[in-house]
C-alpha positions in Angstrom: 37.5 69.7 -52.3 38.1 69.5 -48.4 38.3 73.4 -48.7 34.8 73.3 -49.6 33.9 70.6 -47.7 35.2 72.7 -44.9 33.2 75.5 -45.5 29.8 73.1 -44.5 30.7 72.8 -40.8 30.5 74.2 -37.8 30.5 73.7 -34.0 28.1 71.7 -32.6 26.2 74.3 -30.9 22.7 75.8 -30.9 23.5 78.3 -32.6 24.8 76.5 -35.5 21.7 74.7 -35.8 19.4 77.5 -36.1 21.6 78.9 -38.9 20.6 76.0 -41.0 16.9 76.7 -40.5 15.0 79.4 -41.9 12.9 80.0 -38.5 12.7 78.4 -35.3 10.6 74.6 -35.7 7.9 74.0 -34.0 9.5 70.0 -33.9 13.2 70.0 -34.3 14.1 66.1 -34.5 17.8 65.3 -33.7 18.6 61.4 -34.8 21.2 59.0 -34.3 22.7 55.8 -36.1 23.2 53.4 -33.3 22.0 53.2 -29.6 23.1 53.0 -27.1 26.3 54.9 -27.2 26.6 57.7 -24.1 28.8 59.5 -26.2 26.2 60.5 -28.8 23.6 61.1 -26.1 25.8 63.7 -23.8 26.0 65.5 -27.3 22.4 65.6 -27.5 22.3 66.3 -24.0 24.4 69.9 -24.9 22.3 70.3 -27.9 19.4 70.4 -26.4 20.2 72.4 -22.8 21.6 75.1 -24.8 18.1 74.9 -27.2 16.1 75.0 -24.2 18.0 78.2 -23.1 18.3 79.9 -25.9 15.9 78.8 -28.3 12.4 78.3 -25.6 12.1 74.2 -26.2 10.0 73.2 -23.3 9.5 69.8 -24.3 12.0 66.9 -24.3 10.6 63.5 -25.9 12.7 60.5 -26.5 12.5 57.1 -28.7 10.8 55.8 -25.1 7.4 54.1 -24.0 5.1 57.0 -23.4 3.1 55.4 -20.7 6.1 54.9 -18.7 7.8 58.3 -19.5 4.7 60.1 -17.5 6.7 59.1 -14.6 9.6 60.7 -15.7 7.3 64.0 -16.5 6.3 64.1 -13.1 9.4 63.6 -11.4 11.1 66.4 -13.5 8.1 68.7 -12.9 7.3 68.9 -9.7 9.8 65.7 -8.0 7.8 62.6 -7.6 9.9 59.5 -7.2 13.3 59.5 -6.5 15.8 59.4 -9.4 16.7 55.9 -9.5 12.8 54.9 -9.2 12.4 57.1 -12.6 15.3 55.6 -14.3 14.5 51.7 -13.6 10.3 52.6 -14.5 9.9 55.6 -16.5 12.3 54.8 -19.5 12.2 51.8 -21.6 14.4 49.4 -24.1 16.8 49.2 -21.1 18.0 52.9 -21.7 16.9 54.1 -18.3 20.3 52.1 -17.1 22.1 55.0 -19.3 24.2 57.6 -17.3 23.3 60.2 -20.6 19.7 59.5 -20.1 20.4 60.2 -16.1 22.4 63.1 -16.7 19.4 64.5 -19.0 17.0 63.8 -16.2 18.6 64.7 -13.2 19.4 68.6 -15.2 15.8 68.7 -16.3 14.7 68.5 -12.6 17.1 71.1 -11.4 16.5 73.1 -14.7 12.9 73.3 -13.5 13.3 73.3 -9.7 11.3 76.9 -8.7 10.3 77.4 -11.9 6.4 78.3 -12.8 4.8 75.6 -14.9 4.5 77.9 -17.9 8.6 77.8 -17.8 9.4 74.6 -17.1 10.5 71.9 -19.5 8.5 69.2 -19.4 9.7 64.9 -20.4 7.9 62.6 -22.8 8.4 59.1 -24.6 7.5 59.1 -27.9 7.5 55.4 -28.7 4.4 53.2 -27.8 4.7 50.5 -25.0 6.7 47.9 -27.3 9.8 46.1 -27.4 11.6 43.9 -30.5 10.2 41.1 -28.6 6.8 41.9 -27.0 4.1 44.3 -27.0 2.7 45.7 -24.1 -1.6 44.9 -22.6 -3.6 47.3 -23.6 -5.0 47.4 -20.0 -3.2 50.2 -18.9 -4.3 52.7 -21.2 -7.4 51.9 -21.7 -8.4 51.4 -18.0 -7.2 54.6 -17.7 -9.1 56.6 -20.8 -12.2 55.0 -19.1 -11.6 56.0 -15.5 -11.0 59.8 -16.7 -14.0 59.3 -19.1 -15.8 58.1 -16.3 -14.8 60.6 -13.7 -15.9 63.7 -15.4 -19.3 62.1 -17.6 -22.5 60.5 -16.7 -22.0 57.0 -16.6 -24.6 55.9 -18.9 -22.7 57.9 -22.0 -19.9 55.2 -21.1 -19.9 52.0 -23.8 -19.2 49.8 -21.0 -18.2 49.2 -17.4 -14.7 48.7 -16.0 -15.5 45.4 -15.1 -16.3 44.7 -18.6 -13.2 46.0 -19.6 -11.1 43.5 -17.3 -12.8 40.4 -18.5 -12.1 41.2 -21.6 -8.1 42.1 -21.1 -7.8 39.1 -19.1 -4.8 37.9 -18.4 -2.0 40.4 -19.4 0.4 37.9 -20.1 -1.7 36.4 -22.9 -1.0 40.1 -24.8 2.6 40.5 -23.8 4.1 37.0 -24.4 7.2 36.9 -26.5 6.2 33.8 -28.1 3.5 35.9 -30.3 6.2 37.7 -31.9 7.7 35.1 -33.8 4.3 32.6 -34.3 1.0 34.9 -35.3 -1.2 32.2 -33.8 0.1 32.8 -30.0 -1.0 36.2 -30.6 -4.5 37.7 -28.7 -4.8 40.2 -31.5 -7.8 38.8 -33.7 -9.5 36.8 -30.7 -13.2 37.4 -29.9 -12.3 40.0 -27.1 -9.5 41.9 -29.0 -11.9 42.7 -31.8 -14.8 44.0 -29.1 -11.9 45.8 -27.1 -11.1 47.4 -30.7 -14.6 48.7 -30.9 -14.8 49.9 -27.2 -11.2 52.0 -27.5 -12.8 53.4 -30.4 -16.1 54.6 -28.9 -14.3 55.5 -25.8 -11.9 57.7 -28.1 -15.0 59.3 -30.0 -16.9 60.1 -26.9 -13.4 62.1 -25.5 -13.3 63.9 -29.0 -17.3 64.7 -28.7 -17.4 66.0 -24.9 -14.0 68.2 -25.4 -16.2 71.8 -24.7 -17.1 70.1 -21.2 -13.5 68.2 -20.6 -11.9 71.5 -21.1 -14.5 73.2 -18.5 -13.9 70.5 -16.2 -10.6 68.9 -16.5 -6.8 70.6 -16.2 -5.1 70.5 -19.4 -2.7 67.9 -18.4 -5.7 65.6 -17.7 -6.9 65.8 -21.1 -3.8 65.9 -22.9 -3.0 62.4 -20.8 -6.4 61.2 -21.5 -5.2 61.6 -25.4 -2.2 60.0 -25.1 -4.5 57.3 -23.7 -6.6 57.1 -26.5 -4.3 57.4 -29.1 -1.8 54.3 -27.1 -4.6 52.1 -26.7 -6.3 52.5 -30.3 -2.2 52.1 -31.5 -1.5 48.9 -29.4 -4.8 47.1 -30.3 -4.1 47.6 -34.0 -0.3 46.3 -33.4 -1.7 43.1 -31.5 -4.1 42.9 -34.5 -1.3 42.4 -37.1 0.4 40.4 -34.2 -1.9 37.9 -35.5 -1.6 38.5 -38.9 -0.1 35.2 -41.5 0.4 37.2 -44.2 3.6 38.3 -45.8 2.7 41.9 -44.7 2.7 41.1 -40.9 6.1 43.0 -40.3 6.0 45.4 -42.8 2.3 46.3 -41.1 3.9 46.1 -37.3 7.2 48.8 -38.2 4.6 50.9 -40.0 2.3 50.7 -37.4 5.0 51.1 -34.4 5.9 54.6 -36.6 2.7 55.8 -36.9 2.3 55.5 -33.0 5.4 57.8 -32.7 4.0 60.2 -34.9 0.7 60.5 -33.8 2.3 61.3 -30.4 4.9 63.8 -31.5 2.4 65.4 -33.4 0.0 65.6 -30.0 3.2 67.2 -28.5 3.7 69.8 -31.0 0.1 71.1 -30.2 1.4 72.1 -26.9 4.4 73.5 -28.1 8.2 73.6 -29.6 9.5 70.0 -29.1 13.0 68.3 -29.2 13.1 64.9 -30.0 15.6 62.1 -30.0 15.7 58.8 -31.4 17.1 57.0 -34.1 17.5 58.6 -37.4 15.3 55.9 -39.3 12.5 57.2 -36.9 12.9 61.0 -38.0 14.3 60.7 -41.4 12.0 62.1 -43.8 12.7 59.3 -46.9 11.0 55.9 -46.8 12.7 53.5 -44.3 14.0 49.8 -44.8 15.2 47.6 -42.8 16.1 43.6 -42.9 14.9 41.1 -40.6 14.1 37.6 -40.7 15.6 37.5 -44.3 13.0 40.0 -45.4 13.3 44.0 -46.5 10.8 45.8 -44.6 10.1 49.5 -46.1 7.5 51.8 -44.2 7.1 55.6 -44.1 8.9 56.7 -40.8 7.4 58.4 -37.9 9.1 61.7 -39.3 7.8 61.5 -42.9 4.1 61.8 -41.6 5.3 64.3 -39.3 6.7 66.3 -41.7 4.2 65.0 -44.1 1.8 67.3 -41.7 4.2 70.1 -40.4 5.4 70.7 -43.6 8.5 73.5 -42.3 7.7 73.1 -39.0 9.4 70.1 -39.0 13.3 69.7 -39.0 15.6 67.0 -38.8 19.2 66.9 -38.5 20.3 62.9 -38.5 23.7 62.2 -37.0 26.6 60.7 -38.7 30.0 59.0 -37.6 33.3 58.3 -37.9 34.1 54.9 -35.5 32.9 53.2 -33.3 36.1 50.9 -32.8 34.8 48.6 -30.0 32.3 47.7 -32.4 33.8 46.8 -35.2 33.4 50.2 -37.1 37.1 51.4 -38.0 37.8 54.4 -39.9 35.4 55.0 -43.2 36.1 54.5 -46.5 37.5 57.7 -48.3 35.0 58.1 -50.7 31.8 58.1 -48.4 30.3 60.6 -46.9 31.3 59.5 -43.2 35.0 59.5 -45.2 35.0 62.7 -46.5 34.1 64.2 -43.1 36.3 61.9 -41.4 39.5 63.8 -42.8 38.3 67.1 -41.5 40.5 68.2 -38.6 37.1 68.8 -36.2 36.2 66.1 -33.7 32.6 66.7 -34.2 30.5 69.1 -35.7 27.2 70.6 -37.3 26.9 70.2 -41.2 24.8 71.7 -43.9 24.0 68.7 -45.6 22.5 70.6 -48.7 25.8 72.6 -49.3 27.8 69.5 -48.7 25.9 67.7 -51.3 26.8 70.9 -53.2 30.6 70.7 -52.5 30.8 66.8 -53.2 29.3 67.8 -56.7 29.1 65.0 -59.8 31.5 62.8 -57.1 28.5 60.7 -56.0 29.8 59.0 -52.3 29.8 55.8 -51.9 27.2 53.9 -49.7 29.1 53.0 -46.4 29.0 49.3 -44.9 28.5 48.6 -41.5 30.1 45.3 -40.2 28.4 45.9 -36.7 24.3 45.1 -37.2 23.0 48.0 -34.4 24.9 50.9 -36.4 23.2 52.0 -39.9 25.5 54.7 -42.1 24.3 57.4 -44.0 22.6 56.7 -47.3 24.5 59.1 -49.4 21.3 59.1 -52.0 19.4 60.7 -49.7 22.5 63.3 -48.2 20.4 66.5 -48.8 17.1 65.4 -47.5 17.8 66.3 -44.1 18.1 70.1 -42.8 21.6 69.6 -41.5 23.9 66.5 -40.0 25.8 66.0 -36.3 29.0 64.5 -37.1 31.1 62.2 -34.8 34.4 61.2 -35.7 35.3 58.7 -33.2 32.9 57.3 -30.3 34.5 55.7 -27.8 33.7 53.2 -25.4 31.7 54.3 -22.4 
């Protein structure tokens, strides 16, 4: 048995990966099972360089707020802001304090450094402007979407004025407040102005669809793509504020899905341009249903890389990441008879799997399902072992 199990793995190396795929993706998803953990993201640091390199990836996108990550796009393509101003602003969920996520910004810039546009590799965040515990005003995007709608059409096509759209934002803090996440009725999302907002975003959106021939003739590409990602953030974020507000027992099964669907809908936008790497974690990517308890309830939503896939059908792989320990933690050496156990006795510190003929190897043994005593790490479900196109295993991350 670990003969054969043997015979799955490889070294984690581009390479390796492309083996497992039939062609190259047009989004290959890499995820992981905890954050936070530098060790996991230098790997995906290497990964990735060498895919760049070798493979022509020119687009990086992380599980990060896409407004904010513009800053991080500009700074790696042509040096605006200094490094630590990019950090602190451009990358979210306190991850821009990461010396992985530094590292992968700072080679980015002096990847593209004297490079034509056409070569360089550009940054994105994937995930809308949320946290666990807030969501962002809806100000910035759609202020934006109108002031490039506005720049570029006759005024008069416009649904409204800017000043219309302020007094109807009002005070961001009434959006953003933490208190809405936990009590629906502190929540802006089904007020008088949200539902108007709802139906502005939504004409501005249509009339950015309807004038594209003009946009295009008018407009650099970047414009219009940021324009979209305007749109598409401001559309996603009044729709999450609206089930902000929601009493029913589907509020947080509604937000997740809704939070996923944003990710998608961006990745997606991303893929248009071209091949894309993306990072976050592996419930995000995975192409199964996903679940998750909170507040004593199980939430199940289709992830960001079902609908992906659900679109990109082969264009779209996924390799999740597995591991071994994380001993500082709580997370000691895995059972034997898991999956994490099996690869745990293999001599290789980490390495790329073919999950299919692992799933192969392990034959009628079905794995047992792994139990995490640390609440940020999720294991590998072993039921679901051969729906991804390969695995990144880890035996042992240590701290730092």
């Amino acid at each position: 048995m670990a003969t054969d199990i043997e015979d799955t793995v490889r070294a984690v190396e581009a390479a390796s990966v492309m083996r497992l795929l039939p062609a190259r993706p047009r989004l290959l998803a890499l995820g992981e099972p905890t954050h936070g953990e530098d060790t996991l993201l230098r790997l995906r640091n290497e990964l990735f360089r060498q895919l760049v390199e070798e493979e022509g990836y020119r687009t990086i996108a992380i599980e990060s707020d896409c407004l904010a990550g513009l800053l991080v796009d500009d700074h790696v393509t042509s040096g605006a802001g200094s490094l630590d101003e990019v950090m602190e602003r451009g990358i979210s969920h306190g991850w821009g304090a990461s010396a992985a996520n530094r590292e992968l910004v700072r080679w980015m810039r002096a990847h593209n450094d004297g490079r034509p546009a056409s070569e360089q590799v550009r940054f994105a965040g994937f995930d809308g402007p949320l946290e666990i515990t807030h969501a962002a005003s809806p100000r910035q995007a759609l202020t934006a979407l109108h002031a490039y709608l506005a720049a570029h059409l006759d005024k008069d096509l416009l649904p409204c004025t800017a000043e219309t759209l302020d007094r109807l934002l009002g005070a961001d803090d009434r959006w953003s407040g933490p208190a809405a996440m936990t009590d629906p009725a502190r929540s802006a999302g089904r007020s008088d102005e949200a539902r108007e907002l709802r139906l502005l975003a939504d004409e501005l959106t249509s009339l950015l669809d309807a004038w594209t021939p003009h946009l295009m003739a008018v407009a650099p590409r970047d414009d219009r793509d940021r324009a979209r990602l305007y749109a598409r953030t401001a559309t996603g974020l009044l729709r999450y504020h609206f089930w902000m507000a929601d009493t029913s027992p589907a509020r947080m099964t509604r937000l997740v899905g809704t939070r996923d669907l944003m990710m998608a809908d961006n990745l997606l936008a991303l893929a248009e341009r071209g091949p894309v790497l993306a990072h976050a974690h592996n419930s995000h990517l995975q192409r199964e249903r996903s679940t998750m308890s909170m507040g004593g309830q199980r939430l199940t939503w289709w992830s960001a890389g079902a609908l992906v896939g659900a679109r990109l059908g082969a264009e779209y792989a996924f390799l999740s990441t597995a591991l071994g320990t994380i001993r500082h933690r709580g997370v000691d050496a895995p059972a034997p008879d898991t999956v994490e156990g099996f690869l745990y006795a293999l001599p290789a510190d980490r390495c790329v799997v073919d999950a299919s003929r692992l799933a192969a190897a392990l034959g009628d043994r079905r794995p047992a399902a792994r139990v995490s005593p640390y609440f940020g790490y999720a294991p590998l479900d072993p039921a679901h072992l051969a729906d991804s196109d390969g695995m990144v295993f880890v035996r042992d991350v240590p701290r730092g």
